[in-house]
N, CA and C of each residue as an Amber inpcrd file, in Angstrom:
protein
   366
   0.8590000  -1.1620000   0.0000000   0.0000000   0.0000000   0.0000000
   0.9120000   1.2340000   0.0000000   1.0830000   2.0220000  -1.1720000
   1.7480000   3.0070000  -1.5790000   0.6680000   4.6730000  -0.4850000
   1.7330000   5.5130000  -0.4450000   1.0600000   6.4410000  -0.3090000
  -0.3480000   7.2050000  -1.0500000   0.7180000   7.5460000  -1.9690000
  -0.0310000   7.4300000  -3.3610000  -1.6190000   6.9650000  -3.6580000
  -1.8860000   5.4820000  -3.2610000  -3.3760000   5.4860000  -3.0740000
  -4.0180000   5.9330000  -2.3420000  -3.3160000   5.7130000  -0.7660000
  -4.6000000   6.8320000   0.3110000  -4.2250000   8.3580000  -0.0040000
  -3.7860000   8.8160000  -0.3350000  -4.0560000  10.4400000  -1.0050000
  -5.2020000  10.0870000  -2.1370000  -5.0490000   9.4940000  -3.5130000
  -5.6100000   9.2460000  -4.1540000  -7.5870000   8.6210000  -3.7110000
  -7.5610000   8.0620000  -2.9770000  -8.5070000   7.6780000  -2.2160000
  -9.4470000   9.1460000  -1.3590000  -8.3970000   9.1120000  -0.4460000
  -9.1900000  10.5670000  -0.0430000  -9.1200000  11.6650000  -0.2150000
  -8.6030000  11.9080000  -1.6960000  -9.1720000  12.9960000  -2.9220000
 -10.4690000  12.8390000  -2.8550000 -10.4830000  11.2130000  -3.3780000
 -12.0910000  10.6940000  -3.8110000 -12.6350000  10.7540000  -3.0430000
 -12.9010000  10.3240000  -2.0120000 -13.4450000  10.7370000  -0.9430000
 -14.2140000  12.2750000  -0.4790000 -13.5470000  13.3260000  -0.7530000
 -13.3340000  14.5500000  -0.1850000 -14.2080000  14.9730000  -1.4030000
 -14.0410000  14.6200000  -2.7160000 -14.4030000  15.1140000  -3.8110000
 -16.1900000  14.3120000  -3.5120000 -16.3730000  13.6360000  -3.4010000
 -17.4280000  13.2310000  -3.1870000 -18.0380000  13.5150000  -1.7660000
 -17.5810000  13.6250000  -0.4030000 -18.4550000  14.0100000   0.3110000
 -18.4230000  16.1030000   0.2970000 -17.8470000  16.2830000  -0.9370000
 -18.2030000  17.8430000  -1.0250000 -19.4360000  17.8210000  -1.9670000
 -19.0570000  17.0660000  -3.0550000 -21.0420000  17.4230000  -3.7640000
 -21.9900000  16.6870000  -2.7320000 -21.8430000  15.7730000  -1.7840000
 -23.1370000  15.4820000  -1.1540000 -23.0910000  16.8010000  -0.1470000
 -22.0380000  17.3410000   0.4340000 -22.3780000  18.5990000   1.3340000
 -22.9990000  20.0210000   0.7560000 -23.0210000  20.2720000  -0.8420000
 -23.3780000  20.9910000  -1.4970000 -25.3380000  20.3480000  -1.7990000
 -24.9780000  19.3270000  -2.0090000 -26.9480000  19.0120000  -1.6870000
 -27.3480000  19.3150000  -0.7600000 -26.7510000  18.7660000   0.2340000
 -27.3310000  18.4840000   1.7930000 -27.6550000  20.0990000   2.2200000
 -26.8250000  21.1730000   1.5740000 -26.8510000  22.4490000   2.7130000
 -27.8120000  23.1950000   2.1670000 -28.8230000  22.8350000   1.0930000
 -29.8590000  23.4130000   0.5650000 -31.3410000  23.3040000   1.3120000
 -30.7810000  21.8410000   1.9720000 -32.3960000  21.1660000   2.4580000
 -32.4130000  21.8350000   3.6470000 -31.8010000  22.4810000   4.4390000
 -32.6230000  23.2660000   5.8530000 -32.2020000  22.3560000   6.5710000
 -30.8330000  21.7540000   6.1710000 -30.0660000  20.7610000   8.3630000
 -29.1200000  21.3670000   7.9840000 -28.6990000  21.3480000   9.5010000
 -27.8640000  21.8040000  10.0630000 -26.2270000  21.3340000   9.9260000
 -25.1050000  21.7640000   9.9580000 -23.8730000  22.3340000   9.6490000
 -23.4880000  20.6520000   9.5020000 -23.3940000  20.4690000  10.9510000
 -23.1070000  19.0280000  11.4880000 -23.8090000  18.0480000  10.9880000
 -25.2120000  17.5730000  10.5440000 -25.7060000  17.1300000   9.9150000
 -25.4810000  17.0640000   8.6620000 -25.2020000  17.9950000   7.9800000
 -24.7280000  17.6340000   6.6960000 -23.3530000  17.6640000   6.2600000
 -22.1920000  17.3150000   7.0600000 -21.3870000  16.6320000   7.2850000
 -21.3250000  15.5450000   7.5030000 -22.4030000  14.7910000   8.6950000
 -22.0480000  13.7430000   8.7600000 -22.8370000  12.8520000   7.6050000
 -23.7900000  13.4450000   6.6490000 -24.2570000  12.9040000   5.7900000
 -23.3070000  12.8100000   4.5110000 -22.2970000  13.9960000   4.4660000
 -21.6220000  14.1100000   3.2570000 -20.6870000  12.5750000   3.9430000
 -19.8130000  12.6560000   4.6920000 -18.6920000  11.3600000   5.0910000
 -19.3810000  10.4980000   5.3140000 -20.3060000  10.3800000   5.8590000
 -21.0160000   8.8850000   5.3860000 -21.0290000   8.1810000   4.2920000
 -21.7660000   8.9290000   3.1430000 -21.8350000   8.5340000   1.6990000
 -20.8120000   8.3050000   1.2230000 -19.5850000   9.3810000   1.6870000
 -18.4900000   8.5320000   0.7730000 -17.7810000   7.5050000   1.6340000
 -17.9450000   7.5400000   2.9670000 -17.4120000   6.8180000   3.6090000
 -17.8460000   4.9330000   3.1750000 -19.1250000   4.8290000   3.2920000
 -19.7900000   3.8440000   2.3480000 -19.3440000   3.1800000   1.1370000
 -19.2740000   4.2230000  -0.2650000 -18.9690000   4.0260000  -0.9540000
 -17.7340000   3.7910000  -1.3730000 -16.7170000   3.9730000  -0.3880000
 -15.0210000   4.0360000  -0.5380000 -14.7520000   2.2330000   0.3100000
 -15.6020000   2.1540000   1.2730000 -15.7050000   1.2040000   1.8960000
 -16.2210000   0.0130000   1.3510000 -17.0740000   0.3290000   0.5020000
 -17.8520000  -0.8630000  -0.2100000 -17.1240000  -1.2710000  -1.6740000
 -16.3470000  -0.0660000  -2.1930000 -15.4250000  -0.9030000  -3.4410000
 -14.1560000  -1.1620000  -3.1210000 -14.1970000  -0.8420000  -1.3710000
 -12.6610000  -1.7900000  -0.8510000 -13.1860000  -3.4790000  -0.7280000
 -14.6410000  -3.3240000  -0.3340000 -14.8990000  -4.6660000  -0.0250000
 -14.9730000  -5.2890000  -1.2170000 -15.5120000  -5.1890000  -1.9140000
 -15.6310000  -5.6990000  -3.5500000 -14.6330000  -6.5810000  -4.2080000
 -13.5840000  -5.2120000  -4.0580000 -12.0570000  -6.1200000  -4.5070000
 -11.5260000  -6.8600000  -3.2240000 -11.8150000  -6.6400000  -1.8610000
 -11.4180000  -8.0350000  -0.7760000 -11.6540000  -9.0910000  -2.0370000
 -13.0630000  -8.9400000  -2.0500000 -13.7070000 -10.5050000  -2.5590000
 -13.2110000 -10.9470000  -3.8800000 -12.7930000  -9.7020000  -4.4550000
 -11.9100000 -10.2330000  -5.8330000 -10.8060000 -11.1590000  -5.7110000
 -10.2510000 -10.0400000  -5.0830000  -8.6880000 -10.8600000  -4.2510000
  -8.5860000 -12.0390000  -3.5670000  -9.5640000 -12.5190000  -3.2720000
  -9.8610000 -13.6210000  -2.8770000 -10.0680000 -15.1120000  -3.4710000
 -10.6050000 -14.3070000  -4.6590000 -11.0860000 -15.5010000  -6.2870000
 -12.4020000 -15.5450000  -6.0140000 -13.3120000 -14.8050000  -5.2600000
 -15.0060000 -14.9710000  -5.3270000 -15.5330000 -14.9430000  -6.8610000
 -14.8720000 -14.1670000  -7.9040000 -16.0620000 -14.1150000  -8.8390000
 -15.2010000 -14.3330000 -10.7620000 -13.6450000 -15.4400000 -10.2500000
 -13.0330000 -15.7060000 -10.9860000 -14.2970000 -16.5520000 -11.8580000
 -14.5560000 -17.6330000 -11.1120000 -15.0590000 -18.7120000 -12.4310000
 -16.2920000 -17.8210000 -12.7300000 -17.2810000 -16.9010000 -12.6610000
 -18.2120000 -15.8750000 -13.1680000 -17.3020000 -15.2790000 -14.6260000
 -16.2800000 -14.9140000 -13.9150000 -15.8660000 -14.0490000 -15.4370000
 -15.4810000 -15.0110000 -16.2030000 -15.0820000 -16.1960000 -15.6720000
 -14.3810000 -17.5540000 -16.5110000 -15.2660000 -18.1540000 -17.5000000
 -16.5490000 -18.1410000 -16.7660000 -17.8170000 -18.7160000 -17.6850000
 -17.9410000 -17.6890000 -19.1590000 -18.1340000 -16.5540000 -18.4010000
 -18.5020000 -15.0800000 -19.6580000 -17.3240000 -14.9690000 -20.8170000
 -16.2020000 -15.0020000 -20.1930000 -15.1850000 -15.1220000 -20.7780000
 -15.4200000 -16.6050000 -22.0130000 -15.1820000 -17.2490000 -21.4380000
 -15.4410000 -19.0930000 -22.4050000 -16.6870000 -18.6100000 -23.2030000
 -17.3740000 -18.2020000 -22.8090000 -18.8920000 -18.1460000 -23.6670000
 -18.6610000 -17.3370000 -24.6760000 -18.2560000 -16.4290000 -24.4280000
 -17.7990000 -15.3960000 -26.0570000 -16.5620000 -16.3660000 -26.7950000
 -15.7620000 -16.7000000 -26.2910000 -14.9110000 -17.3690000 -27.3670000
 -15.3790000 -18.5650000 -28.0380000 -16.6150000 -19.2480000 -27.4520000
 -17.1260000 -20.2140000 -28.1420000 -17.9360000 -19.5530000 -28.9170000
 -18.7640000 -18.3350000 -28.6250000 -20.2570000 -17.1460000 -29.4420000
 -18.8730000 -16.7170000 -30.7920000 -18.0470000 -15.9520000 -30.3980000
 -17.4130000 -15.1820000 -31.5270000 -16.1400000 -16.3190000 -32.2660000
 -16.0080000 -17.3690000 -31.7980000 -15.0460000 -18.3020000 -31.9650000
 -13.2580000 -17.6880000 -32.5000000 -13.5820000 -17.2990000 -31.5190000
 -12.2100000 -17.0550000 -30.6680000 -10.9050000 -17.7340000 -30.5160000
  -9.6490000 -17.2260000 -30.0800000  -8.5140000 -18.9480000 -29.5990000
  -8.8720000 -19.0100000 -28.0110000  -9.3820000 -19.9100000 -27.9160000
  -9.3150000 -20.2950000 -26.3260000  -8.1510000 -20.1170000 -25.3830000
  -8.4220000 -19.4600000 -24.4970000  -7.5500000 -18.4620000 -23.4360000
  -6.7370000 -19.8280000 -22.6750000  -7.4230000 -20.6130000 -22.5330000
  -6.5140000 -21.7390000 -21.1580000  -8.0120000 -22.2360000 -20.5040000
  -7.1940000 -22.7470000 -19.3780000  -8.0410000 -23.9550000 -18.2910000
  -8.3060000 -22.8280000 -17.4220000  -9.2820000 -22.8500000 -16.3570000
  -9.3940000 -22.1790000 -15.2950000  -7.9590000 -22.3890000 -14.5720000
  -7.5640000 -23.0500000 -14.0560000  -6.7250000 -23.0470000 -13.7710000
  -5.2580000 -21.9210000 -13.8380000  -5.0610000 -21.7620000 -15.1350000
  -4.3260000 -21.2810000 -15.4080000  -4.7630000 -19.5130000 -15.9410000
  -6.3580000 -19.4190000 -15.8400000  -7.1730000 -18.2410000 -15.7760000
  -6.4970000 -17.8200000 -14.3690000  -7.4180000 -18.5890000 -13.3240000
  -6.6870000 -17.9670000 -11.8920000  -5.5060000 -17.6880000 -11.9310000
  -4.3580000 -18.3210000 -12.0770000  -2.8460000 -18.2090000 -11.6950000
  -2.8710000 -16.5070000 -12.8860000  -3.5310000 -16.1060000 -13.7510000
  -3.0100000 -15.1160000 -14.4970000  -3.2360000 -13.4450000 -13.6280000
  -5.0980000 -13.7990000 -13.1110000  -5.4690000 -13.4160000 -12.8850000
  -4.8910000 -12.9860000 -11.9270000  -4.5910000 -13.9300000 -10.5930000
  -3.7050000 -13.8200000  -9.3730000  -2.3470000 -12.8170000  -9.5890000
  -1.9170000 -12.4160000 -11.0270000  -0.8890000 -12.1380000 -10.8230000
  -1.3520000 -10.0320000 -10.5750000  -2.5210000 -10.0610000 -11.2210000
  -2.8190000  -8.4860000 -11.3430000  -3.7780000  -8.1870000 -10.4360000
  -4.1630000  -8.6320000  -9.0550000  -4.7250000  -8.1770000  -8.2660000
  -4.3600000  -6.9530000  -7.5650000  -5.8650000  -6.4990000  -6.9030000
  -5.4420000  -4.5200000  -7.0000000  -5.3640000  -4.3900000  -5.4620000
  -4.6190000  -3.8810000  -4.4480000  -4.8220000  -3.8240000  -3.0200000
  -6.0270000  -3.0040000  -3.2380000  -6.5110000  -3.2300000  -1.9820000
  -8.1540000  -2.8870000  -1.3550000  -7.7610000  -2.2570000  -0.1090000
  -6.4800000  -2.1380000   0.5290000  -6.4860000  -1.4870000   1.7420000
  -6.7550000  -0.3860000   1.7480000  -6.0510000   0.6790000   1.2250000
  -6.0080000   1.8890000   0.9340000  -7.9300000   2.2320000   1.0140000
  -8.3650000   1.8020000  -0.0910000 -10.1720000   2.1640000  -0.1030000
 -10.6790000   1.7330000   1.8170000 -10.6130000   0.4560000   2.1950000
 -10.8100000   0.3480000   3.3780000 -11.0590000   0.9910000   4.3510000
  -9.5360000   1.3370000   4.3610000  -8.8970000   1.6270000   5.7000000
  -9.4560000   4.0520000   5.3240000  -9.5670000   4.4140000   3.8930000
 -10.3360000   5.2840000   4.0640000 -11.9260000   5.4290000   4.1610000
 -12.4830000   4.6380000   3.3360000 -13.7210000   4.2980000   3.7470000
 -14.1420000   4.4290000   4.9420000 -13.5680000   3.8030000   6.4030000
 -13.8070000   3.2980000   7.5710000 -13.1990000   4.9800000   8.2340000
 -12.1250000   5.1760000   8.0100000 -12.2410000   7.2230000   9.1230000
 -13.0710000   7.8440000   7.9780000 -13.8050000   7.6800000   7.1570000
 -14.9740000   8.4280000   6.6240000 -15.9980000   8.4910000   7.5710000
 -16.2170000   6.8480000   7.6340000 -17.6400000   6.6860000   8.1700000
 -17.4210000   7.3440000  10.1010000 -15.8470000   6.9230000  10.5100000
 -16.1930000   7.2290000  12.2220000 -15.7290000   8.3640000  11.8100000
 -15.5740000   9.5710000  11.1260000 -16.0310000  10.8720000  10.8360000
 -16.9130000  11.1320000  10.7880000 -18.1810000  10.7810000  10.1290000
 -19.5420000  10.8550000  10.2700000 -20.1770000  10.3040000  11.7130000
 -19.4960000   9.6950000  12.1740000 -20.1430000   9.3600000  13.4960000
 -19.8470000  10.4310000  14.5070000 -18.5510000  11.0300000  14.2050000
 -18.1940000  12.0230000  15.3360000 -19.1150000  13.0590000  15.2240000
 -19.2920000  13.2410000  13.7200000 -20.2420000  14.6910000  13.6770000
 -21.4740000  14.4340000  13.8640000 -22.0060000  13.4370000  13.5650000
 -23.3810000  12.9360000  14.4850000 -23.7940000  12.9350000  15.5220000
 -22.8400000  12.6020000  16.5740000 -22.5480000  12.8610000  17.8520000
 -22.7160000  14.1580000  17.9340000 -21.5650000  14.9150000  17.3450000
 -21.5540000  16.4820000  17.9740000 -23.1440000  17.4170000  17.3890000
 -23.3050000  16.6770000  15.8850000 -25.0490000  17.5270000  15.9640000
 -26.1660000  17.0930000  17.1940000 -26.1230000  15.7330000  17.3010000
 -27.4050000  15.4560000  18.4690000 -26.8820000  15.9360000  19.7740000
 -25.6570000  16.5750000  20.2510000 -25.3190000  17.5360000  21.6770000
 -25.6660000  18.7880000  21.2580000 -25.6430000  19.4530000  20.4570000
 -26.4810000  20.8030000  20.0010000 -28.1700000  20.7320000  19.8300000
């Protein structure tokens, strides 16, 4: 896990819970409230395509693409790629870390919790 991605990450992040804070401050809540609505959303969403690729990285949805994959080369008749087998071992070699999304995802969301907190004490 390079620097490089968690900057990159919570660009994205930042860039996205600023247009949800630009919705949110139209509807009539309050400061803190629509903060913790903006880091939520991205907190969520940064969190949920860390989880995604966990499950990639894992081989959850190799033989899915393996099937789709085989099916067009038999539909467009194609040269056949290999065995699953040797699909996984390729595949295995270009897997993407997921920490970086995670590990920002997750101080998104207990960012949104802090400011949740601090709107329901006001």
């Amino acid at each position: 896990m390079r620097a490089y991605d968690i900057l990159k990450c919570v660009f994205s992040g930042l860039l996205l819970a600023l247009i949800v804070f630009i919705i949110q401050k139209d509807r009539g809540f309050g400061l803190f409230h629509c903060l913790s609505d903006a880091c939520f959303s991205s907190g969520v969403m940064l969190a949920g395509a860390g989880g995604l690729l966990f499950a990639a990285s894992k081989g959850v949805f190799d033989l899915m693409f393996y099937s789709v994959n085989s099916l067009f080369t038999v539909t467009f008749r194609r040269e056949r790629s290999g065995s699953f087998a040797e699909y996984t071992a390729e595949k295995q070699e270009k897997r993407k870390d997921f920490r970086a999304l995670l590990i920002t995802g997750a101080v998104f969301i207990l960012l949104s919790v802090i400011f949740l907190m601090i709107d329901g004490a006001s």
